[in-house]
N, C-alpha and C positions, 0 to 999 in steps of 0.2 A: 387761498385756503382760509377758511373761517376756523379763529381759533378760540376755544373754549377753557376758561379757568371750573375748573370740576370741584369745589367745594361738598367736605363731610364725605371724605368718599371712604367707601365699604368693599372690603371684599366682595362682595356679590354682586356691588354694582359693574366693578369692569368687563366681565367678557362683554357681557351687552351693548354698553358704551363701546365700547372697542370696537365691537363687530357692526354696527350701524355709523360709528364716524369715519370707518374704513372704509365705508361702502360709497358716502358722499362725501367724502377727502378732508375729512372736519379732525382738526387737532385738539384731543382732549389733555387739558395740564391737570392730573389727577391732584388733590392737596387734601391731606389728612385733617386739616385744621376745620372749623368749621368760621363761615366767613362771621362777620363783625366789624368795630370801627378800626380795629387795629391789624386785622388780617386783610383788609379791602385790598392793600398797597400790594397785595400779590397778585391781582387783576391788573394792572398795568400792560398794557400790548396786548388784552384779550378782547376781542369783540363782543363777548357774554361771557355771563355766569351762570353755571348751573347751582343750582342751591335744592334742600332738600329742609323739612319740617322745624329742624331747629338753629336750623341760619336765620341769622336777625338781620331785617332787610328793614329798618328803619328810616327816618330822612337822613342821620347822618350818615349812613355806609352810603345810601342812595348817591348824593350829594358828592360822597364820595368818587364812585363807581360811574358818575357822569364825566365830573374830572379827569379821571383817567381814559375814559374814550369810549368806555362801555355801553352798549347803545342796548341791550337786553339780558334781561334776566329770566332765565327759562327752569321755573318752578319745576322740579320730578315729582309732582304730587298733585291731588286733584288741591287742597286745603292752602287757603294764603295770607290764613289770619296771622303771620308773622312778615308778612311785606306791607310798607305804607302804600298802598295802590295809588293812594291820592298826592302823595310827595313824588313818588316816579310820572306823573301825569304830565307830560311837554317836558319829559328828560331823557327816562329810559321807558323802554313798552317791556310789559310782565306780560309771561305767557307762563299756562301749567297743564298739565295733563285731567280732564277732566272725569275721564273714564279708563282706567288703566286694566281693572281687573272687578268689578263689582262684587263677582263672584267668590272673589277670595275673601275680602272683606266679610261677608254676609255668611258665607260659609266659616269663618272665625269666629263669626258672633256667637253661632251655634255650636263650634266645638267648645266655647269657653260655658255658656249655659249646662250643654248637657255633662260635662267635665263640673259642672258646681251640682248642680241639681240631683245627681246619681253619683254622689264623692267619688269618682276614677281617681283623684288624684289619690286619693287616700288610703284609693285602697290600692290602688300602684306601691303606694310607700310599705303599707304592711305587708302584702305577699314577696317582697323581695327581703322582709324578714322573716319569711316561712308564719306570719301573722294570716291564720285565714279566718279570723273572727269576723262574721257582719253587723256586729255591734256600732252602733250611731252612723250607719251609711245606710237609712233609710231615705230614699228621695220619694219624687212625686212623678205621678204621669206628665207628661204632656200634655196627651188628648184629651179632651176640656176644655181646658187652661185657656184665660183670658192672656193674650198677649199686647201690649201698647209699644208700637211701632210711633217714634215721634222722627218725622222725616221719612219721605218718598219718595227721595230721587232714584236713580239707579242701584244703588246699594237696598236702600231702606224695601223697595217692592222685591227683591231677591230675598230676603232677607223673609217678608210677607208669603212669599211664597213656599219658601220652607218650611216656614210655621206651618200654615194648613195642611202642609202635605203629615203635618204632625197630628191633623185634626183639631188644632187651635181656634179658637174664637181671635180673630185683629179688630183692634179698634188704632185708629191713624190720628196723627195731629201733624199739618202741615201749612204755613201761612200760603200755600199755593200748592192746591188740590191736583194729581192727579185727574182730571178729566176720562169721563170711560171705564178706569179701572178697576170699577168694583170695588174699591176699596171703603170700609165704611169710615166715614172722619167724624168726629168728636172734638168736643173741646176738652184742653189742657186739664182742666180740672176735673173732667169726667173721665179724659185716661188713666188719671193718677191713681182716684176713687174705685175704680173696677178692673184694674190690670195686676194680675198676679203676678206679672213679666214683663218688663217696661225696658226698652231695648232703646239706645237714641243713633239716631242715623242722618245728624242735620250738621252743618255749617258751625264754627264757631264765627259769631258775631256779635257787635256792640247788644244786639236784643236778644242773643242766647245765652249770653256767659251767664253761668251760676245760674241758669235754668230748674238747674237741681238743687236747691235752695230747703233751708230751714224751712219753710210756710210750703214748697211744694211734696216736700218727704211729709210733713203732716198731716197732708190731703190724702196721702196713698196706703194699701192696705196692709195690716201688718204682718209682716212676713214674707213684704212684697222682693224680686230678685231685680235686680238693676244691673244692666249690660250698658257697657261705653265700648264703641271701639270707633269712634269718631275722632275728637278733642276735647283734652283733659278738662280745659277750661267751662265746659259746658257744666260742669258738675261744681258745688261747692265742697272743698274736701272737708273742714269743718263739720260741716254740715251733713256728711256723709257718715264720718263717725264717729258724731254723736248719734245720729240716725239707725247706724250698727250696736253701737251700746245701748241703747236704747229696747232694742228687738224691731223697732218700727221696720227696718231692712234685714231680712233674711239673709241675703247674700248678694253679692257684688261680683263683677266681671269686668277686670277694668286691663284694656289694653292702651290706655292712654292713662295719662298722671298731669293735671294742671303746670306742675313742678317740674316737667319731666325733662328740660331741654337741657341741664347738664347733670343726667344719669341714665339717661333711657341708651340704647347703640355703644354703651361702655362697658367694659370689663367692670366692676366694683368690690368682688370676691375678695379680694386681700385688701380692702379699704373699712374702715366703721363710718355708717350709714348718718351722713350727718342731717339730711330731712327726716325729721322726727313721724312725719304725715305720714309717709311714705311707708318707714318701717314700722311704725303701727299699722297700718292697712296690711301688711306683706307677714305680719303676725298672727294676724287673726283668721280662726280656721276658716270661715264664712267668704274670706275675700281670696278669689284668684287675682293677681297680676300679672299679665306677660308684654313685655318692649315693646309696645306698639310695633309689632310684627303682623298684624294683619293683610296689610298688604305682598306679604313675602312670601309668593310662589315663583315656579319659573315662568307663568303664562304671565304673568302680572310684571315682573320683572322685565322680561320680552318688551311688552305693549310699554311701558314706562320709557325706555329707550326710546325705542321707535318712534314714540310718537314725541317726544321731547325733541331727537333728532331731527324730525320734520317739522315743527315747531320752529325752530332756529333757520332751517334752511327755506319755510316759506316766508320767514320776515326779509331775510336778504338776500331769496331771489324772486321776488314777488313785490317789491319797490313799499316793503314796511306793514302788507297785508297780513295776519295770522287768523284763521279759527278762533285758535284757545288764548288770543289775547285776552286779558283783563284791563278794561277799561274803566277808569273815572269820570269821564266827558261827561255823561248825564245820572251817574251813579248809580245805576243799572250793571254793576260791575262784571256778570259775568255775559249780559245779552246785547250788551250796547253796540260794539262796534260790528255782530254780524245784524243785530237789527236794519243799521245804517250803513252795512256793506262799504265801509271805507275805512281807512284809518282810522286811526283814535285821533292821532296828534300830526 
């Protein structure tokens, strides 16, 4: 029986987990903790770890986690910018879910746009005070509207394609184009300059973080809306609001937070708000937040299991082969080892 230490675990992660480790005889050790260099030691006698967006999979947990016998570590997310890929290289093999639910995601993107753009929240709050004023909840059409999609993978073309169904104008920005897709690409500085609606849909990486920077909020147009529901990191928050104070950004839509890995999946209600960032963003009327909940339907939840579970059971019964491994070997991290059809290590 392959048995699994289940780190960060959530109410709505188990039935899923359950019902897919029951089905291939896989032992899940659920643990509320989220892993680290000091929680590693509860991996001991597990053949993997499952790990989820704010487990720090560093070289030392790694290091750790090899020690103890652990031969993989099976991301529940497509995102692995908090694993050293490159420290697990000839240790442990990382594997993630690459495509779990697109549609949820892309379809969040848009509930939080049209929820900022047409103040629903607002006006949610005042008709449940018998408030039926439409005073300052005038928005904007859509159809028209220039929208800047940066990133085209699976989510980011869902995403394109809700737009137009809104009658949008897309302009794309991708260091690796969609081929065929009709999609029109531009460069960075030209999405920023003509996009009334700049949505991001890419990777956090050493060449994206703080993509959203001082110099490229002064590029873009004023009054321009900015959507995250990526990685917080891609965004500068500084930089974000001053940007809001400023007026240069109209409004924000942020389901990720830079900061967010020990506040996001917590209760915090009965706490005072000690990132300053954070509760100034969550103050201001212009900026929706919500937990990086995007991915959280039941189809999506589903596919996360499932393909996590097969994940783990084709590395060891398949003598160490996986699809969704993440490899280092040529640093080509997410195409390498199905390019070369072998192992990583």
């Amino acid at each position: 029986m392959i048995k699994v230490a289940f780190y960060d675990t959530r109410d709505y992660d188990r039935p899923s987990f359950e019902h897919y480790g029951a089905l291939h005889g896989m032992q899940f050790r659920f643990l509320e903790t989220k892993l680290n260099e000091v929680t590693a030691e509860l991996a001991r006698g597990a053949d993997a770890v499952c790990v989820f967006v704010n487990d720090t999979v560093n070289k030392e947990v790694i290091d750790k986690l090899y020690e103890y016998g652990v031969k993989m570590i099976a991301l529940r997310s497509a995102g692995y910018n908090n694993v050293d890929v490159r420290a697990a290289f000839g240790k442990i093999h990382v594997v993630h879910v690459p495509a779990y639910s697109p549609y949820a995601v892309a379809e969040h993107a848009i509930a939080l746009l049209l929820t900022s753009v047409r103040r629903i929240h607002k006006a949610y709050n005042r008709t449940r005070e018998f408030n039926f004023s439409l005073n300052g909840l005038t928005g904007f059409d859509f159809h028209g509207k220039t929208v800047g999609v940066v990133g085209t993978g699976k989510i980011g073309r869902i995403f394109i394609d809700i737009c137009r169904g809104f009658g949008m104008k897309v302009l794309a920005y991708d260091l690796y184009p969609a081929e065929g897709s009709g999609i029109e690409y531009v460069t960075l500085d030209r999405l920023f300059a003509e996009s009334d609606i700049i949505s991001l849909h890419c990777p956090l990486t050493e060449e994206t973080r703080h993509m959203i920077s001082a110099d490229a909020i002064e590029k873009m147009k004023k009054g321009v809306v900015l959507v995250n529901t990526s990685r917080g990191g891609l965004v500068d928050t500084e930089a974000l609001l001053d940007g809001i104070r400023s007026r240069k950004i109209g409004a924000a839509c942020l389901d990720v937070y830079e900061e967010e890995a020990d506040v996001f999946f917590e209760d915090r209600s009965g706490h005072i708000m000690n990132d300053e960032h954070l509760a100034r963003l969550i103050s201001m009327p212009n900026v929706i937040v919500t937990s990086h909940q995007g991915f959280l339907t039941e189809e999506a939840l589903n596919n996360i299991a499932e393909t996590t579970v097969k994940n783990i059971l084709s590395y060891f019964e398949n003598d160490g082969l996986c699809d969704n491994e993440l490899c280092y070997r040529c640093g080509n991290i997410e195409q390498c080892r199905k390019e070369r059809k072998e192992k990583c290590f």
